[in-house]
N, C-alpha and C positions, 0 to 999 in steps of 0.2 A: 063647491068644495067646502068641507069643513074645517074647521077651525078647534084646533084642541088644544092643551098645554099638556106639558107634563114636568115631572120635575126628576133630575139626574141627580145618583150618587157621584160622590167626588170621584170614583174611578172609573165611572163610565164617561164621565165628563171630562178628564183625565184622557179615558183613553181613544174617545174622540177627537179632542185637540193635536195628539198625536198624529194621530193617521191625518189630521186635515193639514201638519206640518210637512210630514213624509211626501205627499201629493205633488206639493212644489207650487202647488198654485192654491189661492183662498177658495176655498168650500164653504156653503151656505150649512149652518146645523140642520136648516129647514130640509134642503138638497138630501142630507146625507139619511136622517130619519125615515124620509120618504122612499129612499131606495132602500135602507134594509127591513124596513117594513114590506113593500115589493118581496124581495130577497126571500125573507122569510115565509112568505103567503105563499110563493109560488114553490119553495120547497117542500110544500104542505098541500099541494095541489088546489089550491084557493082561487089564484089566479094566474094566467101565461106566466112565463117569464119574461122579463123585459129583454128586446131583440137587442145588439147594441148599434148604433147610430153609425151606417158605413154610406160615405157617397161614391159611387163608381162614376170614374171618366169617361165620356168618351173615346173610342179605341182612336181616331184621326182629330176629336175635339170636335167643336160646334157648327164650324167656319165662320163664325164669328170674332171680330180682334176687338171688340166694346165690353166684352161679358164682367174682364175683372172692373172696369172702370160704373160699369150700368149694370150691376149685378140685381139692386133693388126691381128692377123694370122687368128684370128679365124672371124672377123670381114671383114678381104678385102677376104674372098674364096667368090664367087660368084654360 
């Protein structure tokens, strides 16, 4: 991964802080440049678009009753 800076006018910086208030929860600047960076490439046909993050249930569950408590174990078996 690279490593870059860059440096924000007051009303991009501005209007970042905004949207990261609106959210309801703390957003990373790192987080948010990186997606509309994303955003943008992929409106431009540069790269995919990013899929968004969906977990589908089980229709009857696992049969498993440990999964919320052993979620780690059950998550790194490969």
């Amino acid at each position: 991964m690279k490593r870059v800076s860059i440096t924000l006018d007051g009303q991009l910086e501005a209007a970042l802080a905004a949207y990261g208030k609106r959210q309801g929860v703390p957003l990373v600047l790192t987080s948010m440049v990186r997606a509309a960076l994303y955003e943008y490439l992929a409106r431009r046909g540069v790269v995919a678009p990013l899929k968004p993050f969906q977990i589908t249930a089980a229709k009857k569950g696992s049969g498993k009753r440990d999964v919320s408590r052993n979620h780690d174990q059950y998550l790194s078996r490969t």
